[in-house]
DRENDO-1510 file (C-alpha; in Angstrom, 1 decimal, always signed):
<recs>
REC; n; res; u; v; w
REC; 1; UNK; -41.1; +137.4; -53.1 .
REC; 2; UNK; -43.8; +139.9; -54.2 .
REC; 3; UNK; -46.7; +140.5; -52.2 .
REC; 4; UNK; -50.3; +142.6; -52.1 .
REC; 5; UNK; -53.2; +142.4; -50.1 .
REC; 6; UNK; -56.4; +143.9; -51.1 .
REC; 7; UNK; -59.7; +143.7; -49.3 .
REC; 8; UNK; -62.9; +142.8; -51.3 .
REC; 9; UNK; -66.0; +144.1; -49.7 .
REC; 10; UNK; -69.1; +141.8; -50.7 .
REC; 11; UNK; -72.9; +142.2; -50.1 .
REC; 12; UNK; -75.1; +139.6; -48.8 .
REC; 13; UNK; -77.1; +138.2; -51.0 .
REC; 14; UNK; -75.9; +139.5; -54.3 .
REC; 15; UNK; -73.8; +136.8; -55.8 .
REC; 16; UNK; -73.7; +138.2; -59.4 .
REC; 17; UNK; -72.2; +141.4; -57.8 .
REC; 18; UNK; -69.7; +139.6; -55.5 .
REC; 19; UNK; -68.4; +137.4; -58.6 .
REC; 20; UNK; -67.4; +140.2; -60.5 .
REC; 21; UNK; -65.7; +141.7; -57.5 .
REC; 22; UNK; -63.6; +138.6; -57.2 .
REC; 23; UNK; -63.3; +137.8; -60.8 .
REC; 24; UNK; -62.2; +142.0; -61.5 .
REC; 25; UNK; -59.2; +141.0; -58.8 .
REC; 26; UNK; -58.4; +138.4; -60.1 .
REC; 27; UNK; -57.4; +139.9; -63.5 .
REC; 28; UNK; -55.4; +142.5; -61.8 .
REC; 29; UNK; -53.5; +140.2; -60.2 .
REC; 30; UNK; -53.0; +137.9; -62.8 .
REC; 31; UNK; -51.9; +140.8; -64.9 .
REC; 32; UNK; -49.3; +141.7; -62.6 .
REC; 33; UNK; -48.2; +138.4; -62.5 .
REC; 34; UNK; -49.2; +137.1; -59.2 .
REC; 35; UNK; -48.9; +133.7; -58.9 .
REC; 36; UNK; -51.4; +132.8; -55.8 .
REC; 37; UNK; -54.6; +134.4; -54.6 .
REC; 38; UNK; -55.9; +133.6; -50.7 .
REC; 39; UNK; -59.3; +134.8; -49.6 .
REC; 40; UNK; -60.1; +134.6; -45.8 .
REC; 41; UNK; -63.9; +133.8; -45.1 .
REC; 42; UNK; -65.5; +133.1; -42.4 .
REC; 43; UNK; -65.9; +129.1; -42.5 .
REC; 44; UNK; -69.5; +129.7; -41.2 .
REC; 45; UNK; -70.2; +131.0; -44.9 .
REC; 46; UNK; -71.3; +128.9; -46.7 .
REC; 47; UNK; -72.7; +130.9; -49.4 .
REC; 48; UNK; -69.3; +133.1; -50.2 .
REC; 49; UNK; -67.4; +129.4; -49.6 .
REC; 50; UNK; -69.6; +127.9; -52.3 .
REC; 51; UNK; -69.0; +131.4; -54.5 .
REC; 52; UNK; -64.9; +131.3; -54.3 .
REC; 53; UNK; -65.2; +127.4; -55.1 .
REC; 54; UNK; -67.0; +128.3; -58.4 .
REC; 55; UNK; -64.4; +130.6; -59.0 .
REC; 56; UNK; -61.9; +128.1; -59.0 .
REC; 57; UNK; -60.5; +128.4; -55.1 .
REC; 58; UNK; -59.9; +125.7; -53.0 .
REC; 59; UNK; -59.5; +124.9; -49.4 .
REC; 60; UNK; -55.8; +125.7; -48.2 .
REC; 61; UNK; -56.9; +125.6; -44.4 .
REC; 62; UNK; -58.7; +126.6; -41.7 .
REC; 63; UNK; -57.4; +128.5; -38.1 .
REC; 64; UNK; -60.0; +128.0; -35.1 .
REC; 65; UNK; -61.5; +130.6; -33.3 .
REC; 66; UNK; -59.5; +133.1; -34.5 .
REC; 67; UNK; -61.8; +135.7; -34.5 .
REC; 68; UNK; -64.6; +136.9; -32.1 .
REC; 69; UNK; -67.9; +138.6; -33.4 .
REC; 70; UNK; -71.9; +138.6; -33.0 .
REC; 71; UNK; -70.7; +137.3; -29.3 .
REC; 72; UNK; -69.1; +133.9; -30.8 .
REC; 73; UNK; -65.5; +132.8; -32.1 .
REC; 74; UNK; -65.6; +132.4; -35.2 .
REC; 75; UNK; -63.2; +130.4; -38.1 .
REC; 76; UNK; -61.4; +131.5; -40.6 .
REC; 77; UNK; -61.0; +129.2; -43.7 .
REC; 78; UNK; -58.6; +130.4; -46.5 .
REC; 79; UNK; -59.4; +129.3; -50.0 .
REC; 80; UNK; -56.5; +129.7; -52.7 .
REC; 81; UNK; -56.7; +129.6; -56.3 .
REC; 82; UNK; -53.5; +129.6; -58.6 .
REC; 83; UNK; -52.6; +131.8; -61.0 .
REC; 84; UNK; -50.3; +131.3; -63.9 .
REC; 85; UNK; -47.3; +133.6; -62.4 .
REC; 86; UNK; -44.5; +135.5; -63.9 .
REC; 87; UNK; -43.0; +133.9; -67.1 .
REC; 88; UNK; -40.2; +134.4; -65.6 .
REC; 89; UNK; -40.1; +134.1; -62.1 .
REC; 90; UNK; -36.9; +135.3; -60.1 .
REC; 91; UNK; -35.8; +134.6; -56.2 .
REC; 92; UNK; -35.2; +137.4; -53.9 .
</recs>
């Protein structure tokens, strides 16, 4: 199994800019053949949850108070949207 992780830094408030973050990664990793992409957001966000869903991500789960910040535990929701994968995928 192949994996990568790669942080995408967004701004508030500038959605046309965050999109082509996102939509920039998720060419690479098509192109390399990935087969899933998972973005962690805070579930409190509703504006980069509504972004990701336009994208084509859905919901693959939330884990509760996993995080602590701004003095309050915070969720993290993971979205997932599928790729097409290798054309040939292999085990190992």
């Amino acid at each position: 199994m192949r994996l990568a992780l790669a942080q995408i830094d967004t701004t508030v408030g500038d959605f046309e800019g965050n999109a082509a973050k996102i939509l920039g990664s998720l060419a690479r990793a098509e192109e390399a053949g990935y087969r899933t992409v998972i973005g962690g957001i805070d579930a409190d966000n509703h504006a980069s949850i509504a972004l990701h869903a336009q994208l084509g991500f859905t919901h693959a789960g939330t884990v509760r108070q996993s995080g602590y910040k701004f003095g309050r535990w915070l969720d993290l929701a993971f979205y997932q949207r599928l790729l097409p994968g290798p054309a040939h995928p292999v085990e190992g």
